[in-house]
C-alpha positions in Angstrom: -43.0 -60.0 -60.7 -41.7 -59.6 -57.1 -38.0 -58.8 -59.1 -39.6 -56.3 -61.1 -41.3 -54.4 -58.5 -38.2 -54.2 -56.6 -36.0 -53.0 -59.3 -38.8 -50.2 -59.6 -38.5 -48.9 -56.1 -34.3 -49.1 -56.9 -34.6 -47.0 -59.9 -36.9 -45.1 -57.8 -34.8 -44.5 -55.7 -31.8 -43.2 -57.2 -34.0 -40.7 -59.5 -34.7 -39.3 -55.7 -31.5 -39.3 -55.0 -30.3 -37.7 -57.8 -33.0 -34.9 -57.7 -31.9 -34.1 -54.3 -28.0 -33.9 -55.1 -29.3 -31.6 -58.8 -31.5 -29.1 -56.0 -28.2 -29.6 -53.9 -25.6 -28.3 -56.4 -28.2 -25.8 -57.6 -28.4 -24.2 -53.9 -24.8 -24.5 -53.6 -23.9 -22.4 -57.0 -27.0 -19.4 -56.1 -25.4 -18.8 -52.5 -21.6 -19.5 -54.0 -22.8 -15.9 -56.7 -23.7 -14.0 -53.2 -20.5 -14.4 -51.8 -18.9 -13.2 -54.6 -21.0 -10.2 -55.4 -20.6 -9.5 -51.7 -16.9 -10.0 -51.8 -16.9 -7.6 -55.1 -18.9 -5.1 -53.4 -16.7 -5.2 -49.9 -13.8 -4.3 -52.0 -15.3 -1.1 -53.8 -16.5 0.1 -50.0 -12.6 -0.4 -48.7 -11.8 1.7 -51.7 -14.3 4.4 -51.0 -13.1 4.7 -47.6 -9.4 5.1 -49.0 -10.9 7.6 -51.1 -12.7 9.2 -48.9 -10.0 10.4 -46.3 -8.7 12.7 -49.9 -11.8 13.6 -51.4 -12.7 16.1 -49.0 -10.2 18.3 -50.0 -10.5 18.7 -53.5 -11.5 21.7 -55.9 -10.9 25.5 -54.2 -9.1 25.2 -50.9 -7.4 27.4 -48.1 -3.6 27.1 -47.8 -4.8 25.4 -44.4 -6.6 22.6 -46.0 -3.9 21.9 -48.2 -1.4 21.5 -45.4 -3.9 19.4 -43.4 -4.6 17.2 -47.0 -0.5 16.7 -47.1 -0.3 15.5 -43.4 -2.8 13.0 -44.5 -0.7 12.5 -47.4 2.7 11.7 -44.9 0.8 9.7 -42.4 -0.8 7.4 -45.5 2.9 6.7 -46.9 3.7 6.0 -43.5 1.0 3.3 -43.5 1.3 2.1 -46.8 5.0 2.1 -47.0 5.4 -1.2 -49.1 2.3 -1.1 -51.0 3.0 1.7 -53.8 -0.8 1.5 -55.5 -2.0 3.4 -52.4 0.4 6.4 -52.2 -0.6 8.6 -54.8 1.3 11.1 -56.5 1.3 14.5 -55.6 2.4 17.2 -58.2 2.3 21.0 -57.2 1.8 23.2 -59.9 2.8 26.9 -59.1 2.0 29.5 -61.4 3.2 27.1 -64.2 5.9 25.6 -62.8 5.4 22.3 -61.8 6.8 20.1 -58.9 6.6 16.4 -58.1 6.7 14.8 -55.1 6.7 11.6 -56.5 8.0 11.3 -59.8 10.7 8.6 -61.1 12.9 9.7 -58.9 10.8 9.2 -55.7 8.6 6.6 -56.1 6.8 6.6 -52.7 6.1 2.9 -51.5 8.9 1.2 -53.5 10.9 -1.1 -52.0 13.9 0.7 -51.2 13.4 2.6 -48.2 14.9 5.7 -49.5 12.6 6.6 -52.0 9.6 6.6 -49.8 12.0 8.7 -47.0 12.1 11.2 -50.1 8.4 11.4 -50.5 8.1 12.2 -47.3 10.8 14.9 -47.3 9.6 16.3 -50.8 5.8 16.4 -49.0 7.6 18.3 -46.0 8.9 21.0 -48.2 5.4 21.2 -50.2 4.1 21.9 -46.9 6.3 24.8 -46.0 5.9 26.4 -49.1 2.2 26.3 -49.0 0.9 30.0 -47.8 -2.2 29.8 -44.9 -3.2 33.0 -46.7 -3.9 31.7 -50.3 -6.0 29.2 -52.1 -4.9 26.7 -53.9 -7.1 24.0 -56.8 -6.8 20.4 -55.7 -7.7 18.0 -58.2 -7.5 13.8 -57.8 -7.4 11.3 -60.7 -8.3 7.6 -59.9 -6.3 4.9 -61.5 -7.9 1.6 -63.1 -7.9 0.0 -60.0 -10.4 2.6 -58.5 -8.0 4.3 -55.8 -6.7 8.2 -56.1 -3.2 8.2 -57.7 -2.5 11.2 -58.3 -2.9 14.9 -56.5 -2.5 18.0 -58.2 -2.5 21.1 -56.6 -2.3 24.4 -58.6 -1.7 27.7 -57.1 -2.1 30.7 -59.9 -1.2 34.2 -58.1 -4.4 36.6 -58.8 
């Protein structure tokens, strides 16, 4: 009888214990899914502050704003010189003609140094040609990751 009893409180016992590592592991998993939805949710607000610094310049803008949008443009492939998913394309479209300023030929962000040199000198020359006294259309497309990858800017003569 005294066995009996004994082996009771044992099996007891581990039934406690094993209730207490199943509440455990069930803690665990609940705060393990916040971290990642908070992880998930950190990333979309780092690419809403990339997007942010463009996405005041777009629709109907002053040649100003179009020079300051392309100083934005040079300091960000200055910044993010090896990392080619966050230099976006910019394509100027003037009165049907269209120019890129990063095409095949100068893919900003690549690893060879030159292209992203030509970026930068094919943004330069956008910037001079821009006119302070006419408006220009900017439009942005996101990519699938979320992040502007391509400008356009149109200027049709009135």
């Amino acid at each position: 009888m005294e066995n009996a009893s004994k082996a009771l409180l044992i099996a007891g016992a581990i039934l406690l214990a094993i209730l207490i590592i199943a509440i455990g592991m069930f803690i665990y998993s609940s705060a393990q899914s916040n971290v990642e939805s908070s992880i998930t949710q950190m990333t979309t607000q780092e690419v809403q502050a990339f997007n942010s610094q463009f996405t005041s310049y777009e629709g109907m803008q002053a040649g100003a704003n179009v020079k300051a949008l392309i100083g934005r443009l040079l300091g960000n492939a200055k910044t993010y010189e090896d990392e080619a998913g966050k230099v976006p394309t910019v394509v100027f479209n003037n009165n049907g003609t269209s120019k890129s300023a990063n095409n095949a030929e100068y893919n900003a962000g690549a690893d060879d140094g030159n292209k992203t040199l030509d970026y930068v000198n094919n943004l330069n020359v956008l910037r001079q040609v821009i006119d302070l006294k006419h408006e220009y259309k900017v439009i942005m497309n996101t990519g699938t990751s979320g992040l502007i990858n391509q400008i356009t800017i149109y200027y049709t003569p009135e």
